[in-house]
C-alpha positions as CSV (number, residue, x, y, z in Angstrom):
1,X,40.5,-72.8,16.6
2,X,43.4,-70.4,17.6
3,X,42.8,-68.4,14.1
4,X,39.0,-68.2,15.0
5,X,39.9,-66.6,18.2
6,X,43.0,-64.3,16.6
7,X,40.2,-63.0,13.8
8,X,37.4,-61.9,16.3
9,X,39.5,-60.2,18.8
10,X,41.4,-58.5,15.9
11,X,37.5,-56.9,14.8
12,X,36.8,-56.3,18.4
13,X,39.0,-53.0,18.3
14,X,36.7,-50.3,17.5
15,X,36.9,-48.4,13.8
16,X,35.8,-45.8,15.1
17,X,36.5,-43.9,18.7
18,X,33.3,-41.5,19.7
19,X,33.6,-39.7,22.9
20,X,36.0,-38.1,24.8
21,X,35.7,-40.7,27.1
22,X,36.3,-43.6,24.6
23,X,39.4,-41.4,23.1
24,X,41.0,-41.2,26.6
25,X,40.4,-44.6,27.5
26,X,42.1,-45.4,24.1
27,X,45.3,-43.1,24.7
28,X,45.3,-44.5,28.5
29,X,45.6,-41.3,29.7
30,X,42.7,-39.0,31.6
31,X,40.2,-37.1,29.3
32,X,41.7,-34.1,30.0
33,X,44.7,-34.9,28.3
34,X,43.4,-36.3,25.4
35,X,41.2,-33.0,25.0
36,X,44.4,-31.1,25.3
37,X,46.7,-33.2,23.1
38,X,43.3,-32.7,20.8
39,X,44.0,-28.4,21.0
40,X,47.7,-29.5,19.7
41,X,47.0,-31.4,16.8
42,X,45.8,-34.6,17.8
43,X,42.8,-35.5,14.6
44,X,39.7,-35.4,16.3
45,X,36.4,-34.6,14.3
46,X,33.8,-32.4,16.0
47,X,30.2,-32.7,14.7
48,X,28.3,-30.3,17.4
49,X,28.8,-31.6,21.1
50,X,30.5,-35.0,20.0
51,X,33.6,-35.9,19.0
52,X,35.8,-39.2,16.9
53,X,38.7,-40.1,15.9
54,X,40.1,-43.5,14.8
55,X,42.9,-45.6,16.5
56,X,45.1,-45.5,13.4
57,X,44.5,-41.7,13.0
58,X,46.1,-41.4,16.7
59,X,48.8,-43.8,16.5
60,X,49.8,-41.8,13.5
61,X,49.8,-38.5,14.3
62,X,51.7,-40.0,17.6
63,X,54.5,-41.3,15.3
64,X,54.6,-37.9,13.7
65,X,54.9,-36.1,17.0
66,X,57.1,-38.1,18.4
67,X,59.5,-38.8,15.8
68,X,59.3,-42.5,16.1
69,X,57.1,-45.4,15.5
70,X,54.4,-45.7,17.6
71,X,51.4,-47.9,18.6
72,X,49.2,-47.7,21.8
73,X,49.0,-51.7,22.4
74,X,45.3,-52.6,23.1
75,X,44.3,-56.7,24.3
76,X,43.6,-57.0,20.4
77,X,47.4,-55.7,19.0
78,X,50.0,-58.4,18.2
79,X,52.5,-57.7,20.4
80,X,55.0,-60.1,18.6
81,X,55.0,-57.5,15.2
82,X,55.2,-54.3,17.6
83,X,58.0,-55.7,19.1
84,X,59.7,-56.7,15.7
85,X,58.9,-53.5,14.0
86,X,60.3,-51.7,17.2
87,X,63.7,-53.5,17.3
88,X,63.9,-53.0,13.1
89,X,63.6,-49.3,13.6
90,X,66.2,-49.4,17.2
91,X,68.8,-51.2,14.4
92,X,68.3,-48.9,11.8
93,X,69.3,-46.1,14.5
């Protein structure tokens, strides 16, 4: 029953972020900084008014800013394999 569960939260997380608002709410941060990080770099995709980007598009370009591997943890992220990918890259260091 446990793997049912694991499965459908794991597709819960959206493919595809659309809206400032849902790109904020993603980073955690106000829109405002997610429309500036956007002026910086951040891959966003503008079709007229609207915008999207994808959660793996951000947590990339934030391990490319940054310099280090990073994920934004969400209810659906296995926090067990960020934390062991974390400490691998803190023992290569």
């Amino acid at each position: 029953m446990a793997k049912k569960a694991s499965a459908s939260i794991i597709k819960s997380q959206p493919e595809v972020l659309k809206g400032w608002k849902e790109i904020a709410s993603f980073l955690g941060e106000p829109v405002s900084v997610a429309q500036r990080w956007a002026t910086e770099g951040m891959p966003v995709v503008r079709e007229g008014r609207s915008v999207t980007t994808t959660p793996d598009q951000i947590n990339e370009w934030l391990a490319r800013v940054s310099k280090k591997p990073v994920h934004i943890a969400t209810p659906e992220s296995d926090l067990t394999a960020e934390l062991k990918r974390g400490l691998a890259f803190a023992k290569k260091r």
